[in-house]
N, C-alpha and C positions, 0 to 999 in steps of 0.2 A: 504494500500500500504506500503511495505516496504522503507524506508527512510533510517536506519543503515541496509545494508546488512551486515557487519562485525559482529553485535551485535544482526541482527533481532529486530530491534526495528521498529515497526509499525506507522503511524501518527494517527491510534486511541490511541497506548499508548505513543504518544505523549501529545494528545487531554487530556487522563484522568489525565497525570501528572500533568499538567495545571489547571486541577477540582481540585485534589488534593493541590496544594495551590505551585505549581512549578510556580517561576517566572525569573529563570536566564538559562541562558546555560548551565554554570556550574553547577549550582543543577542539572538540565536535564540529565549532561554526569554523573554527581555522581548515580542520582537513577538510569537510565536506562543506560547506558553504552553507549551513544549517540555521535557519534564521536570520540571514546576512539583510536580508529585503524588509518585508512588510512585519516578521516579528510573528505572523498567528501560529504559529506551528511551534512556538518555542518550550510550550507548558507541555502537549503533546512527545516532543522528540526527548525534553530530559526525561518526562519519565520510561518513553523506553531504554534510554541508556540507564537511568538508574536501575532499572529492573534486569536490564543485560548485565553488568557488571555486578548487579548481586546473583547473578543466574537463576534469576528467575522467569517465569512466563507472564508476560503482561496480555489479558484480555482487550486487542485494539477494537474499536469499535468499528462499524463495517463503515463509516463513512463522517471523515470530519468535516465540519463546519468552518472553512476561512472567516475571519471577521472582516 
């Protein structure tokens, strides 16, 4: 599912930045461009990194709402 529609950024390459050893927001918006634009997506994409990097499984919803 896309999570940055500005950036096209994915919550799989969310997921794998997280494998990759991503542990901040800010790294997250540095590699992948994550929030860089309009900002809606940014409550959405920490929580899958937080829930990645505690390895857990985060329940995405089938369809986010942009502000």
């Amino acid at each position: 599912m896309y999570v940055c529609i500005c950036n096209a950024v994915t919550d799989r390459a969310i997921r794998d930045a997280a494998s990759d050893g991503v542990r901040s927001f800010a790294e997250l918006r540095q590699r992948t461009g994550c929030g860089d634009c309009c900002g809606s997506c940014e409550d959405l994409a920490r929580d899958i990194l937080d829930s990645a990097v505690q390895g857990r499984v985060l329940d995405l919803p089938l369809m986010s709402v942009a502000a």
